[in-house]
Backbone as ProteinMPNN parsed JSONL, in Angstrom:
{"seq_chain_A": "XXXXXXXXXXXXXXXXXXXXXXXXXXXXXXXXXXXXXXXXXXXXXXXXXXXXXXXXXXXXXXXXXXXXXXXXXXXXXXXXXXXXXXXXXXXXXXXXXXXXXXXXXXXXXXXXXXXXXXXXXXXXXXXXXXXXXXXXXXXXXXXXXXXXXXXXXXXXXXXXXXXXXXXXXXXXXXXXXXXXXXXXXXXXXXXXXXXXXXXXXXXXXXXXXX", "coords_chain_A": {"N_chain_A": [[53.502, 69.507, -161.898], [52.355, 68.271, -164.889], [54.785, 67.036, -167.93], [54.895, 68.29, -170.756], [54.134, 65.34, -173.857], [55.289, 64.535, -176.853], [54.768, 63.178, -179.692], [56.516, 61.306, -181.956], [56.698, 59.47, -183.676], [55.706, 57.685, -187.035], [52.815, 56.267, -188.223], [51.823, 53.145, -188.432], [50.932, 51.093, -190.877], [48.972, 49.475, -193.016], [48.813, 51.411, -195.622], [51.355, 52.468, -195.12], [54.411, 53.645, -196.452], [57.069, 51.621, -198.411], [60.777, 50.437, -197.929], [61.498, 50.138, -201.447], [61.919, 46.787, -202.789], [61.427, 45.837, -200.067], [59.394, 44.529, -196.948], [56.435, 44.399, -196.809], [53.739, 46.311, -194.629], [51.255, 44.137, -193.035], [48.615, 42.845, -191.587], [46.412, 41.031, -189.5], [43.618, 39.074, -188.256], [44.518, 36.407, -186.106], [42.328, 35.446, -184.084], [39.338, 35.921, -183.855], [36.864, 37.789, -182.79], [34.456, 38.675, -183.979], [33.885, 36.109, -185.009], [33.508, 34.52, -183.526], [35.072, 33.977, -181.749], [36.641, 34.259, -178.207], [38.468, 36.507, -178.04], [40.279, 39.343, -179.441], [42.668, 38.471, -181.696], [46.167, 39.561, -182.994], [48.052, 39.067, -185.93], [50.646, 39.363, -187.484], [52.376, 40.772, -190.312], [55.886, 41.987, -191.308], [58.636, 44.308, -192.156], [61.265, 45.233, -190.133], [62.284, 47.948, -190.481], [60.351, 49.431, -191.408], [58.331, 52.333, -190.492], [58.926, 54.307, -188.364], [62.406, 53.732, -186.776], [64.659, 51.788, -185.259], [67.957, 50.902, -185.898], [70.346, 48.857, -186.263], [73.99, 47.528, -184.671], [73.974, 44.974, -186.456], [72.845, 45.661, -189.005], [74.259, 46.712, -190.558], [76.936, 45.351, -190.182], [78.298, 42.678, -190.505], [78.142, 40.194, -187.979], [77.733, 41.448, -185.481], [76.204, 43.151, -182.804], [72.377, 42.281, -182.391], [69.87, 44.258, -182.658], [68.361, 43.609, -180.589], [69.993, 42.98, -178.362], [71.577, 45.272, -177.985], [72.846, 48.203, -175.852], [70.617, 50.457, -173.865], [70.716, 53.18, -173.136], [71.788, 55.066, -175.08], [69.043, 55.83, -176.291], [67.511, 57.33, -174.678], [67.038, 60.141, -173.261], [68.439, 63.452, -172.557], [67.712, 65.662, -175.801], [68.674, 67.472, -178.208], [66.31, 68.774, -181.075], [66.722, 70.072, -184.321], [66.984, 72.429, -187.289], [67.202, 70.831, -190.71], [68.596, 70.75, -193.457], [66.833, 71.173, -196.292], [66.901, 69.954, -198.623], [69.36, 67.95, -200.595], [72.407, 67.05, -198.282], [73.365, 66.672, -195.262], [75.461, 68.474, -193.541], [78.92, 68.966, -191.659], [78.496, 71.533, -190.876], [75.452, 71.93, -189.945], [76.133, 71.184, -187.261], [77.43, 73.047, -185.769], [77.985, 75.09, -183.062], [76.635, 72.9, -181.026], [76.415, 71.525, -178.439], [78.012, 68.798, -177.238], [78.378, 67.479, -175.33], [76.502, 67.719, -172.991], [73.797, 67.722, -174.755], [73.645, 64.932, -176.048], [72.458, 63.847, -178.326], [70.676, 64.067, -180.992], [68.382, 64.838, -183.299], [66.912, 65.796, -186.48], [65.429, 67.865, -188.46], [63.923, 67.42, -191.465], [61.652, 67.677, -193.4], [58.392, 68.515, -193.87], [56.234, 67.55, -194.664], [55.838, 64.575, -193.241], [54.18, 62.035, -195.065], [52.616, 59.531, -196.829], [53.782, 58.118, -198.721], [56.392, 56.152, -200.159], [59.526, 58.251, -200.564], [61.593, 58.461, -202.402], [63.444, 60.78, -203.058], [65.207, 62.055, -200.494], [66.702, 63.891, -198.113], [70.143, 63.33, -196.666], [72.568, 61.894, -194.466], [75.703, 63.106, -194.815], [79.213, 61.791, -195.264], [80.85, 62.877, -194.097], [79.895, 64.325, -192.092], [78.482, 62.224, -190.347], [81.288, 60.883, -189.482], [81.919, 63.213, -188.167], [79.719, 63.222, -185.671], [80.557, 61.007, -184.617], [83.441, 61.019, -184.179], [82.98, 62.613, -182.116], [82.066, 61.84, -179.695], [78.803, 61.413, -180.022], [75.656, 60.11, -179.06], [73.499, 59.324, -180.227], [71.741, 59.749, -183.312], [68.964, 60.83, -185.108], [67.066, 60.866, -188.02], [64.338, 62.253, -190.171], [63.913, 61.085, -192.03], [63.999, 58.102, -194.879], [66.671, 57.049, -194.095], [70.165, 57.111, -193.498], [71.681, 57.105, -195.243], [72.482, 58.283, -199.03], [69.356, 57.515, -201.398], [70.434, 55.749, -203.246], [72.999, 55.258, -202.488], [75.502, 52.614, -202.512], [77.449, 52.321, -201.038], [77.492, 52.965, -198.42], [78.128, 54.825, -196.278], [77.605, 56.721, -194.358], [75.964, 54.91, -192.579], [77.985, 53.061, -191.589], [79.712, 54.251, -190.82], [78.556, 55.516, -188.34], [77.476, 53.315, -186.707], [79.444, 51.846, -186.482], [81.304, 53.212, -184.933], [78.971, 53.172, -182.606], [76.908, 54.5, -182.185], [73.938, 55.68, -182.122], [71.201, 54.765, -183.92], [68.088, 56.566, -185.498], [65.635, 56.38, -187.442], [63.187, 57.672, -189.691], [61.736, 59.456, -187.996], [58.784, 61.736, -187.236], [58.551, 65.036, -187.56], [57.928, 67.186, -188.179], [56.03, 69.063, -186.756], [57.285, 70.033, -184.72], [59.201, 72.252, -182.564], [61.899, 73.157, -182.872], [64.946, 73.168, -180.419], [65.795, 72.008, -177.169], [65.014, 69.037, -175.707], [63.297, 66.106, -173.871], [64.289, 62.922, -174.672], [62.642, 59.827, -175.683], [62.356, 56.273, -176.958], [62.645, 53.797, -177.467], [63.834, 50.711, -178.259], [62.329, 46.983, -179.247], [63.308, 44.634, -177.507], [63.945, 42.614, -179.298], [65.972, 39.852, -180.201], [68.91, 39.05, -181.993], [68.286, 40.559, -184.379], [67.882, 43.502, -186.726], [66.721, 45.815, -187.02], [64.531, 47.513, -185.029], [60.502, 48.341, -184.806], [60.351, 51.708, -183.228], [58.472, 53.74, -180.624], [58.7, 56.824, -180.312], [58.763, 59.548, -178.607], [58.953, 62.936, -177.686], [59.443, 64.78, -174.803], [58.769, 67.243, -172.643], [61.633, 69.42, -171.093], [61.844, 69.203, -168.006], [61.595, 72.351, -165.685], [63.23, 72.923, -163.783]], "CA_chain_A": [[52.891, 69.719, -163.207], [53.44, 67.072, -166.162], [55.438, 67.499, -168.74], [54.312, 67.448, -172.219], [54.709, 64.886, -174.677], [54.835, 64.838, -178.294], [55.039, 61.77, -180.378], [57.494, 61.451, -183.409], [56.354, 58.239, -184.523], [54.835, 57.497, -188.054], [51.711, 55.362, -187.947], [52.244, 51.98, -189.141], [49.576, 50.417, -191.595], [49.033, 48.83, -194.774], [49.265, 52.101, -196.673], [52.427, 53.17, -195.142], [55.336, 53.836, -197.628], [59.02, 50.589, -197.691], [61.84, 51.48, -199.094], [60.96, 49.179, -202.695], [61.799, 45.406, -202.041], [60.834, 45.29, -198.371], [58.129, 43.756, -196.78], [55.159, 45.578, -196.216], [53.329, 45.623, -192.985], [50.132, 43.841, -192.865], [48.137, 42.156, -190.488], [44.95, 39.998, -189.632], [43.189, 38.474, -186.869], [44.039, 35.09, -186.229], [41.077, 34.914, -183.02], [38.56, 37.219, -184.024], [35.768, 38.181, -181.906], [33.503, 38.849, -185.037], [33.563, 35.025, -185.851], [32.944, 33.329, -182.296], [36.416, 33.815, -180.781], [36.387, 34.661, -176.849], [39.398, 37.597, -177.96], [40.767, 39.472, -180.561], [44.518, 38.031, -181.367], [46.4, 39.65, -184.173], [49.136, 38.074, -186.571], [51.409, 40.928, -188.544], [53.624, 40.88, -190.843], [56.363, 43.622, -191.234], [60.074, 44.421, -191.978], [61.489, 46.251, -188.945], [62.241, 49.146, -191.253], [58.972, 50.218, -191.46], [57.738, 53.019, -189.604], [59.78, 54.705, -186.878], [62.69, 51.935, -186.093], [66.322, 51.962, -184.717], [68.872, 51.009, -186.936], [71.101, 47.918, -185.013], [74.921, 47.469, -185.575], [73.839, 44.143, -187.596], [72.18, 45.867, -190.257], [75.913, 46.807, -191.45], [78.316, 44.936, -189.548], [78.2, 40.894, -189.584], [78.5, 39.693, -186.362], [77.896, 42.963, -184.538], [75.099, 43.34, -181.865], [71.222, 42.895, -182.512], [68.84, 45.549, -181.704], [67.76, 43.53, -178.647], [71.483, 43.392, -177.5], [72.086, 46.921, -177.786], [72.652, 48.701, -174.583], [69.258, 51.287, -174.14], [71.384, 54.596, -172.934], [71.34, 56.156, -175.964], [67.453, 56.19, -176.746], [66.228, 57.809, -173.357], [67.42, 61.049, -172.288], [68.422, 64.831, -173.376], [68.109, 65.638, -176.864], [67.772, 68.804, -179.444], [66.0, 68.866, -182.411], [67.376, 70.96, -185.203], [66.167, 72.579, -188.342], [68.329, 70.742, -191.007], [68.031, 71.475, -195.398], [65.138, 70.537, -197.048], [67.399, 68.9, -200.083], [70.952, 67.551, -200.255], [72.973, 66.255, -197.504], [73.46, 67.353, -193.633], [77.115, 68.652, -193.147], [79.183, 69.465, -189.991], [78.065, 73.012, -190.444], [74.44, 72.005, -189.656], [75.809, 70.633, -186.25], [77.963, 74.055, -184.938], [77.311, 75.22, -181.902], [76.26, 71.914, -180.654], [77.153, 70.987, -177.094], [77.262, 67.117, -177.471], [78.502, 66.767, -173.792], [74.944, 68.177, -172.774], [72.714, 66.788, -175.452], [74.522, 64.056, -176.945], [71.609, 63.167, -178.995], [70.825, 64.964, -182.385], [67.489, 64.765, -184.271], [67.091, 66.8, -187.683], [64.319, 67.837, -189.047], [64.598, 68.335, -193.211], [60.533, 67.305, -193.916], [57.43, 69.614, -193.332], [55.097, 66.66, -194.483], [56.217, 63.3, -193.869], [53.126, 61.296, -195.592], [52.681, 58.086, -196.837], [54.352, 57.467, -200.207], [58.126, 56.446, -200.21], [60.343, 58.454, -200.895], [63.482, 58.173, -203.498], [64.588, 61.566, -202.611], [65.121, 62.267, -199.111], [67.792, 64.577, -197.184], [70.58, 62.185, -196.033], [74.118, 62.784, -194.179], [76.998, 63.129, -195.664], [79.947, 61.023, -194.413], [81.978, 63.455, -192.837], [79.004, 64.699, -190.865], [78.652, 60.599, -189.461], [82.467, 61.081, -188.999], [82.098, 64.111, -187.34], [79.381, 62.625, -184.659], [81.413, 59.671, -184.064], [84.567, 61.316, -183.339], [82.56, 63.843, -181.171], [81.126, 60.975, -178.808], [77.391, 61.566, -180.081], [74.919, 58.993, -178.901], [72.253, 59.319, -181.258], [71.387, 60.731, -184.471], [67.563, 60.552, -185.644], [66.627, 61.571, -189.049], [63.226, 62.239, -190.241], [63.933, 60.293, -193.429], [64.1, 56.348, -194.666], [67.803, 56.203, -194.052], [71.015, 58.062, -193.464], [72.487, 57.406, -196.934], [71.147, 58.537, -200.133], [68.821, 56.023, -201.889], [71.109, 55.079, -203.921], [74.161, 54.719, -202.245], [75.988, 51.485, -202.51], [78.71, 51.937, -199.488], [76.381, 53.157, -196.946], [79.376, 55.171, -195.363], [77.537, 57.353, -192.725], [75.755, 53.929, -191.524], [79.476, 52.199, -191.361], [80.875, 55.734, -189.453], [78.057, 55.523, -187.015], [77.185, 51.995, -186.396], [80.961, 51.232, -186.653], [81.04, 54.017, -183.608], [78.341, 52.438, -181.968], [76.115, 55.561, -182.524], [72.562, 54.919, -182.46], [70.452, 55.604, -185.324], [66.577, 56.681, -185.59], [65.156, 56.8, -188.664], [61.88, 57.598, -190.279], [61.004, 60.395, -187.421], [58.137, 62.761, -187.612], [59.071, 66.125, -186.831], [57.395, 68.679, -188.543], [55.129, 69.572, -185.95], [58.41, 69.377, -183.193], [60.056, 73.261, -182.399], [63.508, 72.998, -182.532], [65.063, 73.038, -179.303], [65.93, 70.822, -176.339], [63.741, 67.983, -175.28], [63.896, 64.61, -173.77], [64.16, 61.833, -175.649], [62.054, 58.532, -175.531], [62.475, 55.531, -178.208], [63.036, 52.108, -176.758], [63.581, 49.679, -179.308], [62.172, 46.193, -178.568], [64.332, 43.537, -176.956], [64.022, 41.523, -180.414], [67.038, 39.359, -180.474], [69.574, 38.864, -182.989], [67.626, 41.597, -185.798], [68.863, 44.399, -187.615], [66.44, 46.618, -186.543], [63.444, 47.358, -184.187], [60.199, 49.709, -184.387], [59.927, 52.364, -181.609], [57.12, 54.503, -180.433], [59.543, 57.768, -180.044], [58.44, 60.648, -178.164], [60.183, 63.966, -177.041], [59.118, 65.176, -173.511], [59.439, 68.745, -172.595], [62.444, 69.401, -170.13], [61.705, 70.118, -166.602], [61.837, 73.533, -165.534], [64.185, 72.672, -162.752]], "C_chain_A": [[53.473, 68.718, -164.209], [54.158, 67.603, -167.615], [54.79, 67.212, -170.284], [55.162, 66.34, -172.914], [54.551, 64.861, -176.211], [55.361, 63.547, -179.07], [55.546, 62.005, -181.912], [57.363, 60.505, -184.253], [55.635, 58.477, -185.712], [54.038, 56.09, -187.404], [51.869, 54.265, -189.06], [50.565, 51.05, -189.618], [50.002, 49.797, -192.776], [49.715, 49.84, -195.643], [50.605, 52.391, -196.002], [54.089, 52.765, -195.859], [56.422, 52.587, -196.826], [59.607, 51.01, -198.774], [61.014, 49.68, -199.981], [62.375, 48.008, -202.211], [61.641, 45.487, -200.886], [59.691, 44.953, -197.896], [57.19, 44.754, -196.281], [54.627, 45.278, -194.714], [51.767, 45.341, -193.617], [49.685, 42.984, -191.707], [46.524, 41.518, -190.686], [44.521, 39.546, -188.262], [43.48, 36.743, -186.749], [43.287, 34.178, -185.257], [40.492, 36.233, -183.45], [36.963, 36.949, -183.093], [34.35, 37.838, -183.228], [33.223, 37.069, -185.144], [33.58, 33.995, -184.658], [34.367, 33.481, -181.648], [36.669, 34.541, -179.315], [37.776, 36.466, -176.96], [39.801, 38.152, -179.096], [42.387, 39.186, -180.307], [45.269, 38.485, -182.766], [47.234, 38.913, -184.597], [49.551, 39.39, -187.613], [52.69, 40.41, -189.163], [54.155, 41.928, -191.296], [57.539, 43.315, -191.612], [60.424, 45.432, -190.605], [61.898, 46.975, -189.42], [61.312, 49.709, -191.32], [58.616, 50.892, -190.477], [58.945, 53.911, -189.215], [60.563, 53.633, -186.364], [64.127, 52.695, -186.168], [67.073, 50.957, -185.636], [70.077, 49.806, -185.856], [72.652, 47.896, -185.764], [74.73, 46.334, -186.695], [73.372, 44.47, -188.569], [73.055, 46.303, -191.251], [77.038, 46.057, -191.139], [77.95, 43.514, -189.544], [78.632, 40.744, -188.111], [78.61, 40.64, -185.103], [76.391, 42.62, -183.696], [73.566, 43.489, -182.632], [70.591, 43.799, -182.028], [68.637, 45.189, -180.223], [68.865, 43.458, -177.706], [72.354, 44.885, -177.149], [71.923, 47.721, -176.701], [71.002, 49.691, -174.664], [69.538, 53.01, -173.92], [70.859, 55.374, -173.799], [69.844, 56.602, -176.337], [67.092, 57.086, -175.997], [67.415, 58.947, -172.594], [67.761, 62.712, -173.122], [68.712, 64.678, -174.642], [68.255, 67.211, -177.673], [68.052, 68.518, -180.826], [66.475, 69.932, -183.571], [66.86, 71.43, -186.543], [67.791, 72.02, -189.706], [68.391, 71.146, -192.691], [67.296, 70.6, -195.927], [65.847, 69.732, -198.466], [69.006, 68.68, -199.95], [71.031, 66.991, -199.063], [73.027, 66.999, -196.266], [75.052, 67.284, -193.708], [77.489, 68.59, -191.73], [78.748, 70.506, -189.665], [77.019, 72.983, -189.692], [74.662, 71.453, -188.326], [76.631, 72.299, -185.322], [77.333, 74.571, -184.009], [76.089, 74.332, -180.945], [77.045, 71.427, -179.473], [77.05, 69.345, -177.095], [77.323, 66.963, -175.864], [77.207, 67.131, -172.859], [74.007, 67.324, -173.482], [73.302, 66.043, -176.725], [73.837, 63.211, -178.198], [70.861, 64.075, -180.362], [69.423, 64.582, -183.104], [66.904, 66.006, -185.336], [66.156, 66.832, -187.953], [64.504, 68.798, -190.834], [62.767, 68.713, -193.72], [59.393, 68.483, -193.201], [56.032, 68.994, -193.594], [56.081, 65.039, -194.151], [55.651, 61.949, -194.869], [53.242, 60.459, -195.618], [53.327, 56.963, -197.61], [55.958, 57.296, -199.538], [58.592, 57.081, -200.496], [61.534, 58.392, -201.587], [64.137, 59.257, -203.398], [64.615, 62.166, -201.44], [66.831, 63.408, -198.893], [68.65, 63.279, -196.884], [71.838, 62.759, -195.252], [75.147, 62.108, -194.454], [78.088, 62.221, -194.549], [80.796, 62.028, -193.462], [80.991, 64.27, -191.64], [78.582, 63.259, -190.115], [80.22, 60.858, -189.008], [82.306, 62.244, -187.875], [80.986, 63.887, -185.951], [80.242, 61.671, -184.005], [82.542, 60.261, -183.676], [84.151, 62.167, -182.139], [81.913, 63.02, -179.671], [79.682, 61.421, -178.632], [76.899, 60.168, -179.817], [74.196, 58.491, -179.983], [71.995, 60.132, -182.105], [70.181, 60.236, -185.071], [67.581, 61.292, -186.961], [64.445, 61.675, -189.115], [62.891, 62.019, -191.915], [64.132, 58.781, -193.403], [65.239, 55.962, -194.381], [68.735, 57.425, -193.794], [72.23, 58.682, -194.626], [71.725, 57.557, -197.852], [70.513, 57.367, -200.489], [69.728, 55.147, -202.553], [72.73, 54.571, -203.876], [74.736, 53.012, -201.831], [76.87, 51.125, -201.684], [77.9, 52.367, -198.565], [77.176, 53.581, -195.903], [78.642, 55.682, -194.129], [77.008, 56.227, -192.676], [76.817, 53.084, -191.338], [79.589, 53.108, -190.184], [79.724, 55.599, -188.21], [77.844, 54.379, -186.391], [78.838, 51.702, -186.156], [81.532, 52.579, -185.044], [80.35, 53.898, -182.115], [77.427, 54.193, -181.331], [74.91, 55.5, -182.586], [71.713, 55.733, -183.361], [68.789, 55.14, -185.412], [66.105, 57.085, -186.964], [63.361, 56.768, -189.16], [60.912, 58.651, -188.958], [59.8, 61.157, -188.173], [58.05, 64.455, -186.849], [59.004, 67.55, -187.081], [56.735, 69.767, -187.631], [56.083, 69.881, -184.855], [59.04, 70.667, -183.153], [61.28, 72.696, -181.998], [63.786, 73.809, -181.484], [65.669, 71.92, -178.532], [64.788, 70.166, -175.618], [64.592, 66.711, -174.302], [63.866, 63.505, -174.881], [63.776, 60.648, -175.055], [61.669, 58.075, -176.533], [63.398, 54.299, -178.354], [62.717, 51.366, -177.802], [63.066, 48.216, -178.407], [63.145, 45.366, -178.461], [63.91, 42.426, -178.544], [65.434, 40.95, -180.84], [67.778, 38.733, -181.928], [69.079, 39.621, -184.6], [68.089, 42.746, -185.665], [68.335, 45.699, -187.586], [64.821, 46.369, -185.642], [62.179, 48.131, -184.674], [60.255, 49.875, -183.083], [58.915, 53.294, -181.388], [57.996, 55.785, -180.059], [58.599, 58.816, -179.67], [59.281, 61.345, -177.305], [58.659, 64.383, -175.94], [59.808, 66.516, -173.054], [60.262, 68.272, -171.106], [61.85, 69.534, -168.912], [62.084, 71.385, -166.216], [62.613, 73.927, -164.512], [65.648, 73.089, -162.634]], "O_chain_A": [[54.654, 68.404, -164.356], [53.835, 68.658, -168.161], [54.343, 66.167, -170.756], [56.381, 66.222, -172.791], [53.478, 65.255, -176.667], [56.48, 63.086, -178.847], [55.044, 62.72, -182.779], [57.785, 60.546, -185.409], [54.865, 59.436, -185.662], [54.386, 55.259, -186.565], [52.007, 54.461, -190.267], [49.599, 50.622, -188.986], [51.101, 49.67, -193.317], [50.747, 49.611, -196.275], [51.234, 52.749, -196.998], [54.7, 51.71, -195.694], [56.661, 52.422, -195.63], [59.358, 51.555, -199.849], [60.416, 48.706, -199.525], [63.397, 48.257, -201.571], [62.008, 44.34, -200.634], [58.776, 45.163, -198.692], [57.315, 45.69, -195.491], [54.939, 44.392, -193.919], [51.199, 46.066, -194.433], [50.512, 42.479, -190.948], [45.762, 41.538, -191.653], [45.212, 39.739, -187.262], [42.71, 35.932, -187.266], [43.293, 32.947, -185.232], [41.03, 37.339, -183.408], [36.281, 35.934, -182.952], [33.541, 36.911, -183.217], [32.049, 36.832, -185.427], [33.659, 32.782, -184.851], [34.49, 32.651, -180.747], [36.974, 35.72, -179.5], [37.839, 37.304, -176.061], [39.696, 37.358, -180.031], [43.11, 39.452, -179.347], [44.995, 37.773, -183.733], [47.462, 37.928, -183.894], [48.826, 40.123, -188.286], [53.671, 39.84, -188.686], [53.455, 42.854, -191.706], [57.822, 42.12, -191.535], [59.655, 46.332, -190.266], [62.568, 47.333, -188.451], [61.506, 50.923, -191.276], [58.501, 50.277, -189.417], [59.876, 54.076, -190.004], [60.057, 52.724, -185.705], [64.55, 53.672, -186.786], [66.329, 50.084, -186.084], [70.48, 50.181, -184.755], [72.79, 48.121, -186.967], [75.214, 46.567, -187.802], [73.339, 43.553, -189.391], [72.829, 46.327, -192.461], [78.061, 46.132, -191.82], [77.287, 43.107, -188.589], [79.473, 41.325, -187.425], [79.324, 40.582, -184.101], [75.604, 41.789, -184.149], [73.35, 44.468, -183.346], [70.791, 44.152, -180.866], [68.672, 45.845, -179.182], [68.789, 43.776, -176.519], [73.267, 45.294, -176.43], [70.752, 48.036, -176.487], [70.305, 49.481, -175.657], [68.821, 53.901, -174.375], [69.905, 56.141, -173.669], [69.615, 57.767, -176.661], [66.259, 57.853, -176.481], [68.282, 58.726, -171.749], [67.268, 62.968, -174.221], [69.607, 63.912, -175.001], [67.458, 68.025, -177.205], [69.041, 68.232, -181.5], [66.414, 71.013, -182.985], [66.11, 70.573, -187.011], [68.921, 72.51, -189.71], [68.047, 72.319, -192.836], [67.29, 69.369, -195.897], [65.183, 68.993, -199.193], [69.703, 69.321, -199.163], [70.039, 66.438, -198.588], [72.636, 68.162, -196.369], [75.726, 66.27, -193.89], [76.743, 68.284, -190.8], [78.511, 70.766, -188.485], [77.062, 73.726, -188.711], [73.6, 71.091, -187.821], [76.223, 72.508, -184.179], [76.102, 74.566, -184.031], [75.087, 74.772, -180.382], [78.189, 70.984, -179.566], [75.967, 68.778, -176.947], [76.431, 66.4, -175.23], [77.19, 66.501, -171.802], [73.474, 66.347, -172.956], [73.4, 66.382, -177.904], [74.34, 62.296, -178.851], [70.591, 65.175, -179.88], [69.678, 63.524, -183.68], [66.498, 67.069, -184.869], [65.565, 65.763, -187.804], [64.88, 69.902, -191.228], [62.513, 69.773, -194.293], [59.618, 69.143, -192.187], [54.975, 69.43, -193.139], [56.913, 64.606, -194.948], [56.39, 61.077, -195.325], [53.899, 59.943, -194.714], [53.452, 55.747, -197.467], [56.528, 58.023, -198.724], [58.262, 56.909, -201.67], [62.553, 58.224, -200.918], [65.355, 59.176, -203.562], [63.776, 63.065, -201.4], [67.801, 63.425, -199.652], [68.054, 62.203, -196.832], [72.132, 63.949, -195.362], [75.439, 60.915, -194.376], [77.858, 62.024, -193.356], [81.241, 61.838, -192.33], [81.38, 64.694, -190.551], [78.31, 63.501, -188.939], [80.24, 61.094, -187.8], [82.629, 62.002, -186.712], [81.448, 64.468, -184.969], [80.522, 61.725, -182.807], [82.757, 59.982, -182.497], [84.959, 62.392, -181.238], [81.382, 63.641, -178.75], [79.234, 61.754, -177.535], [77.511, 59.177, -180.215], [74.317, 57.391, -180.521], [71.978, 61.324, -181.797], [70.293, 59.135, -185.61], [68.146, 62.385, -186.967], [63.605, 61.265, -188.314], [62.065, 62.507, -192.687], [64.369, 58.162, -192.366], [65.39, 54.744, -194.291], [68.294, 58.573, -193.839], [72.981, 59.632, -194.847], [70.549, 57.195, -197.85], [70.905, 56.28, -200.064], [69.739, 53.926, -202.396], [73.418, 53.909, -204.653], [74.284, 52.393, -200.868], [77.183, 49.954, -201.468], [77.803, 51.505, -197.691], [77.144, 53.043, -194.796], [78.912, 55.241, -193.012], [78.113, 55.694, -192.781], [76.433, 52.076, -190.745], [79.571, 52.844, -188.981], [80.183, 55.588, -187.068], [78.103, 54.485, -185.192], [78.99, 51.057, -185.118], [82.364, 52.123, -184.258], [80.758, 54.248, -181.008], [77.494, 54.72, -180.22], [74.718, 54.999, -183.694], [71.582, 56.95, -183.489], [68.303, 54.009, -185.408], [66.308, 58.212, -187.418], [62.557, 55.869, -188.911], [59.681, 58.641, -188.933], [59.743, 61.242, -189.4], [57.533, 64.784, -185.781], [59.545, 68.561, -186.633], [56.857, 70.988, -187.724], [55.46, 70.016, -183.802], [59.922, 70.515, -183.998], [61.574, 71.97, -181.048], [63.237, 74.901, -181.338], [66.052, 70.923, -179.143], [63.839, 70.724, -175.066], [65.779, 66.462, -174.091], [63.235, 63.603, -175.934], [64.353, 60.275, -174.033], [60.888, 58.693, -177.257], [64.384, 53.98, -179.018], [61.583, 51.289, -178.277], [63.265, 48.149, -177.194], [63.948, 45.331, -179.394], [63.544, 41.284, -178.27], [66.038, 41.507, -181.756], [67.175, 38.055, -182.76], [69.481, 39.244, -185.701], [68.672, 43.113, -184.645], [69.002, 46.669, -187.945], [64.162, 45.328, -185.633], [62.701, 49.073, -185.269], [60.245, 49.087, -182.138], [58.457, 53.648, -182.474], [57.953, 55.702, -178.831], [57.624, 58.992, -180.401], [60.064, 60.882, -176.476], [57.448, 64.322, -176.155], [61.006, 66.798, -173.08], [59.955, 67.388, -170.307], [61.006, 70.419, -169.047], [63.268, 71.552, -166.508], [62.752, 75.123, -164.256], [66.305, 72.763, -161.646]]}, "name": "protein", "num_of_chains": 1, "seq": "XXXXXXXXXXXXXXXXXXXXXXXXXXXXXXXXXXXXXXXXXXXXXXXXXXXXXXXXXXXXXXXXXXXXXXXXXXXXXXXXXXXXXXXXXXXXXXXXXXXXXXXXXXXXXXXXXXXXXXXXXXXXXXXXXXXXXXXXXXXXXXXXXXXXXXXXXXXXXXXXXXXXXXXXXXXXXXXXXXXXXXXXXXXXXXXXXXXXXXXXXXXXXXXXXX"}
């Protein structure tokens, strides 16, 4: 029997929300069928922030690993989703009774729409909850927000404590629709060398009943 899947990704378009200065995504044809061209061939432009995208140590660390150098472990394998607070910050409390040595992989859910507009106030986590993954040997921590620090933070501590851990970070999930629980996890960044982050097409896969 197959297993379900459920897709966590946001849909990447014109309208969809960047954090303010970043590049939008757009795109075009540059062989179009419509105008005599034997194929359609697109041409896009994007920040790899946009959407559903993994978080690389270079996006805090000079000289640290691009996305496409980043081992793939952490993306692909047991996870549970969690219900986490709809305002403020994610503590350690919101991780208790968390087996990491089982499901070493953590995705929160704070949002109940994610839509299309940006955001300026989002859920984020607090540093001693990044501290407290990282000392715990967590793989992965997904949010279902634009980032793991508030908007306006200027040290960007939990992405130091986890990236500086070598922690992998998902951001911009969709996970309203997602029962908290254990799942699999799938959310392969692309092999894009030497960049700071990737998108991924993330989807949780029900366990086997095995």
């Amino acid at each position: 029997m197959s297993r379900r899947i459920v897709d966590i990704s946001q849909p990447v378009n014109a309208a969809t929300g960047v954090w303010p200065g970043d590049t939008p995504f757009s795109s075009e044809f540059s062989w179009d069928m419509a105008k005599g061209a034997s194929c359609n061939v697109s041409r896009i432009t994007t920040s790899p922030h946009n959407g559903t995208h993994a978080d690389a140590p270079l996006h805090f660390l000079p000289g640290a690993a691009g996305i496409g150098e980043v081992p793939l472990g952490p993306y692909l394998g047991p996870c549970i989703v969690i219900d986490g607070p709809r305002e403020g910050q994610i503590e350690p409390s919101h991780f208790v009774g968390i087996d990491l040595a089982n499901t070493p992989r953590i995705l929160v859910r704070t949002r109940d729409d994610a839509g299309t507009e940006f955001p300026r106030e989002f859920v984020s986590l607090s540093r001693e909850a990044a501290r407290w993954l990282a000392d715990r040997g967590a793989l992965l921590i997904g949010l279902d927000t634009p980032s793991m620090d508030q908007f306006d933070s200027r040290t960007m501590d939990a992405h130091h404590a986890l990236l500086g851990a070598r922690v992998a970070i998902l951001e911009n999930l969709v996970l309203a629709h997602v029962d908290p629980g254990y799942w699999e996890l799938i959310a392969l960044p692309l092999r894009w060398s030497g960049l700071d982050a990737s998108p991924v097409r993330a989807v949780l896969r029900e366990l086997s009943a095995d």
